[in-house]
N, C-alpha and C positions, 0 to 999 in steps of 0.2 A: 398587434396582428402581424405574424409571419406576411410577407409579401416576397415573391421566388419571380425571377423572369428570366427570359432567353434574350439579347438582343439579335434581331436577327442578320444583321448589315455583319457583326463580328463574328457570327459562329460560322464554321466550317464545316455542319454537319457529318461530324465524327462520331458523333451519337455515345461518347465515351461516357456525360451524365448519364445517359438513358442505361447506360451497364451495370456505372456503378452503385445506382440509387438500389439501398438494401428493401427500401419501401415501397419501390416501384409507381413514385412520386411525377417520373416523367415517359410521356410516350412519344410514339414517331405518329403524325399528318402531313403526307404528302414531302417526306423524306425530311421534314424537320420535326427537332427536337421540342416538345411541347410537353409543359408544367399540367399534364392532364387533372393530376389528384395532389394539389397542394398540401391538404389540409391531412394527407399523410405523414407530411414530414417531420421527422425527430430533429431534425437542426443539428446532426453530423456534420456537415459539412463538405460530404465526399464531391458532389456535384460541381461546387465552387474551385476545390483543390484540384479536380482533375482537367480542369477546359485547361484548352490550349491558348486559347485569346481573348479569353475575362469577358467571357461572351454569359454567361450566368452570374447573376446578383442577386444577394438572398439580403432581405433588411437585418437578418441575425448577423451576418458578416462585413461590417464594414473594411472600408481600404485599411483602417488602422490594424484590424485583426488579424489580414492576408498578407503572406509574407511568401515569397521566393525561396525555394527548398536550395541549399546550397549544398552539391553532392560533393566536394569537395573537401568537407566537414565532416562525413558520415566515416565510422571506422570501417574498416579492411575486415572479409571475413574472420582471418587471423587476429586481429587486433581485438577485435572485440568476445570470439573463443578466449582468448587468453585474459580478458576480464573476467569471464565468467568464470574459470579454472582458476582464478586466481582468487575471486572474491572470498571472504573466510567471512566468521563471525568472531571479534575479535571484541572480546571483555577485559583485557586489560588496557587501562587507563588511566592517565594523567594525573586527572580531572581537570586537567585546563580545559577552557569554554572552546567552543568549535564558533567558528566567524561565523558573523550574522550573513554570511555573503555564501558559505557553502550550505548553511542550514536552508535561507532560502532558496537554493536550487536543486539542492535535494529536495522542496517543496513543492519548487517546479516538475522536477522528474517522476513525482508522483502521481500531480495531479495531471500531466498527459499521460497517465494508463488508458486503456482501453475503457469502457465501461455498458454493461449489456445497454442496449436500446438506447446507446448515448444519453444513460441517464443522470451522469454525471452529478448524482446525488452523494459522493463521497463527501466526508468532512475530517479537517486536519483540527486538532489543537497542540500548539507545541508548548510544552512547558520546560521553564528553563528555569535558575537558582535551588539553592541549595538548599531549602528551607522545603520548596516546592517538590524537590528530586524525592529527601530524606520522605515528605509525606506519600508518596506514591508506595513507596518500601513500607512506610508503616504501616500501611492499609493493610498493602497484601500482606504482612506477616502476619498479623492482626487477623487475619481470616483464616489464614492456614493453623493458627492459635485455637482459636475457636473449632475447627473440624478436628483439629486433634486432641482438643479437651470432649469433643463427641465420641470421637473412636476411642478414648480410653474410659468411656462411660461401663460399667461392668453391667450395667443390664445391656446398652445398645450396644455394646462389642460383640455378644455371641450372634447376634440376629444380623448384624451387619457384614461380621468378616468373610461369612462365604461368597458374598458377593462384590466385597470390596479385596478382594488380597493385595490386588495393586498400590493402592493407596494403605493401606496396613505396613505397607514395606518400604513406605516413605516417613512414617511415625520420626524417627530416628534422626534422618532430616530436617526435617519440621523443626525438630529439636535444636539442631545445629546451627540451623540460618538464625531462629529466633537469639539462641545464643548470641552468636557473633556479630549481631547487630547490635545488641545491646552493650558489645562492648566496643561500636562502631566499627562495625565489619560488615558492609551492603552487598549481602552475596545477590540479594536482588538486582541493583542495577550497577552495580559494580563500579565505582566511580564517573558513571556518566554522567554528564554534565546539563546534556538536554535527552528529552522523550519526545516520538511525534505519537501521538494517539488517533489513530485510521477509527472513524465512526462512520455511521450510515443510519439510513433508518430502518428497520425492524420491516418494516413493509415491502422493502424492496426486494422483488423477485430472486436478486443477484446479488445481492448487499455484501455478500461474505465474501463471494467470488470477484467483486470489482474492489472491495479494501487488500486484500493480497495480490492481485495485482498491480495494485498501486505500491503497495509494501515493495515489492522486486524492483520494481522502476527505480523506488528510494535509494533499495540497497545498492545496484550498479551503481547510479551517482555518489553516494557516499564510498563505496571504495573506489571509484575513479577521481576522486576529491583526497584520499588517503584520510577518510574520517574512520577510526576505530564505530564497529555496532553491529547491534545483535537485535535476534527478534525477542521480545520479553512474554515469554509463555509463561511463565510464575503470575505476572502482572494480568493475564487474561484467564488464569484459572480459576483466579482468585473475584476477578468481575463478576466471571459468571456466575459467583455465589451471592455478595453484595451490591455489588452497582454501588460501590463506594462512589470511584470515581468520578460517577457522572455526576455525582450529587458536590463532589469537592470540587470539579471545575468547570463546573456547568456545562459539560460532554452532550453534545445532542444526539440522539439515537443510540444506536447500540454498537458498543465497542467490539469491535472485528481484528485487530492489529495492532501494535505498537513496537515501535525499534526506540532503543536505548542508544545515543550517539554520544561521543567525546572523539579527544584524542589521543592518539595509538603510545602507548608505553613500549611496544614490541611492534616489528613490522613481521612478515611471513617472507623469507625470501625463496621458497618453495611452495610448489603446491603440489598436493598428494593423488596420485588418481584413485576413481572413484570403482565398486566393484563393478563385475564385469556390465555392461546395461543389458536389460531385460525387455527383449524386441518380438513381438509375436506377429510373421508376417502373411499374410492374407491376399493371395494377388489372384 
């Protein structure tokens, strides 16, 4: 059982919980802040982080959990624009192994994403070795094998192309990756060394919207780390037809996201601007 208080000897009735509780967990009695509807609360933690004198204690936040924001640390609007202008998706690779030390904080950087109604039902699996890499490429080729043994079905070809042209026009491809894998050529993950695989559950209202924001979190960290990686959209195409995956690495829920990481064979010492952006303004 959540248990939430106020002490009242420490608070300075700034009423900043009472603002920023998204649940409206606390009210004001008689000019103090009071846990009126506890049994609202999602375990955010906004309450706790914003007092000024550690005047709110929630049993979900121990002292071990709370830590002192150090702005000293936080990057410069600049600094951190020129992250983002700079981050690329960078496939070529090494293949040397990325440190167990940046993998994990790019693990970190994911899992403080946001996530709707602090649901924080996001799930990582990282797989890593070479046996385990080449099987993830197998899969997906292996499915993309199979839909193009379909489209070149000559009864299901006439019924299917007028509404598949897009994938019709990938046939050729299909061709190619399968090729070049076979003569060990991983146009799927490109020598990467490790995968994180972003799951969730099927259920959750937001499931897709909080695994890509975890994804972005990753990617900052991994190009502020100088780890080469990309998003693997082959790898999630290809899910959505088999659910290999989940059955080979016991994936729970429904795969939303995966980035391909190693290290960088090439660095970018430019970065290109984007076209003009597209602002429609309403005042």
């Amino acid at each position: 059982m959540k248990i939430l208080s106020i002490d009242g000897g420490a608070c300075i009735k700034c009423h900043n919980c009472v603002k920023v509780c998204p649940q409206g967990v606390f009210a004001t009695e008689d000019n103090m802040p009071v846990a009126a509807a506890p049994e609202r609360c999602i375990t955010c933690g906004q309450c706790v982080a914003v007092c000024p004198t550690d005047a709110v204690t929630h049993t979900a936040f121990p002292e071990s959990k709370i830590h002192k924001a150090d702005s000293s640390l936080r990057p410069t609007p600049e600094q951190l624009m020129e992250l983002i202008r700079t981050r690329r998706s960078n496939r070529v690779m090494t293949g040397g192994e990325v440190p167990e030390e940046s993998l994990r904080r790019i693990l970190e950087a994911a899992h403080r994403a946001p996530t709707a109604e602090n649901s924080q039902q996001v799930e990582y699996t990282l797989i890593t070795g070479k046996e385990n890499i080449r099987k993830i490429s197998s899969l997906t080729i292996d499915t993309f094998s199979r839909v193009r043994m379909l489209l070149a079905n000559p009864v299901v070809k006439p019924l299917l192309q007028p509404f598949m042209r897009d994938t019709f026009k990938l046939v050729p491809f299909f061709d190619k990756l399968k090729s070049d894998f076979q003569q060990g050529k991983d146009g799927i993950l490109r020598n990467a060394s490790a995968v994180i695989i972003i799951s969730a559950g099927k259920k959750d209202r937001f499931a897709c919207e909080d695994a890509n924001l975890s994804y972005q979190n990753a990617s900052l960290m991994a190009e502020a780390l100088g780890v080469a990686h990309f998003y693997t959209g082959f790898v999630l195409a290809a899910e959505k037809i088999t659910k290999k995956l989940n059955r080979e690495f016991g994936i729970n829920g429904h795969i939303y996201a995966a980035m391909a990481l190693g290290m960088p064979a090439v660095k970018y010492g430019k970065y290109i601007d984007r076209e003009e952006i597209k602002v429609t303004y309403r005042r």
